[in-house]
C-alpha positions in Angstrom: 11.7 -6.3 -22.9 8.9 -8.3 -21.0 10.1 -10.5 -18.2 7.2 -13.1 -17.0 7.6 -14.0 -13.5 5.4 -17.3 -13.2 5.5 -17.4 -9.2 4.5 -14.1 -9.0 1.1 -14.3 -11.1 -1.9 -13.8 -9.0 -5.2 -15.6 -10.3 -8.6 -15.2 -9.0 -8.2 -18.2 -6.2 -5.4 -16.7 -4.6 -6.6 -13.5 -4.4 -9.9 -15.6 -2.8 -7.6 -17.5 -0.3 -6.1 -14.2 0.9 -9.4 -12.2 1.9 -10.4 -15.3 3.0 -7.5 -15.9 5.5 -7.6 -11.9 6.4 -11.6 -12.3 7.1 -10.4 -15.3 9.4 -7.5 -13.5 11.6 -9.1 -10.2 11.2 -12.7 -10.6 11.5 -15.3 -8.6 9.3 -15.5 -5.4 12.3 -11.6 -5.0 12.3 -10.9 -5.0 8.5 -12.4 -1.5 7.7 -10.3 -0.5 10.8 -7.1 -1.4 9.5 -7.8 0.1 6.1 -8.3 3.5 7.4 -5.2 3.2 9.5 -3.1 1.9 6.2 -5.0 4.8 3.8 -3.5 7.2 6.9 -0.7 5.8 6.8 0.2 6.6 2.8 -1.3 9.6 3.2 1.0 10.9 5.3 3.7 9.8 3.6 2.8 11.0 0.5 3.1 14.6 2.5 6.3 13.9 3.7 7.5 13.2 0.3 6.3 16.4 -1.0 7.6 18.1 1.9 11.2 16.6 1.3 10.7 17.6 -2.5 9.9 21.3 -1.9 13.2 21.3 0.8 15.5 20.3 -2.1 14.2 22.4 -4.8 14.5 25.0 -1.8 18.0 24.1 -1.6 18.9 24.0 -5.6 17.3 27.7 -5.7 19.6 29.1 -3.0 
């Protein structure tokens, strides 16, 4: 079953009107920045999800 959200479709102009307003609070230097810091951020999550994974098959196998 296939449930169409309409509010939630994103077309090209919105997606045009966001880089634009994150170019404008942001700037063009800080933007790169941020995305390393975000990329980090999941990164490390992503371990600590694994991590929490191997712990509670470690558990099951005991």
């Amino acid at each position: 079953m296939v449930v169409l959200v309409p509010f939630l479709a994103i077309g090209p102009w919105q997606i045009a009107i966001v880089v634009m307003v994150v170019l404008l609070l942001f700037g063009g230097k800080k933007i790169p920045e941020l995305m390393r810091g975000l990329g980090s951020g999941i990164k490390e999550f992503k371990d600590a999800s694994k991590e929490d994974d191997k712990k509670i098959e470690e558990k099951k196998d005991s």
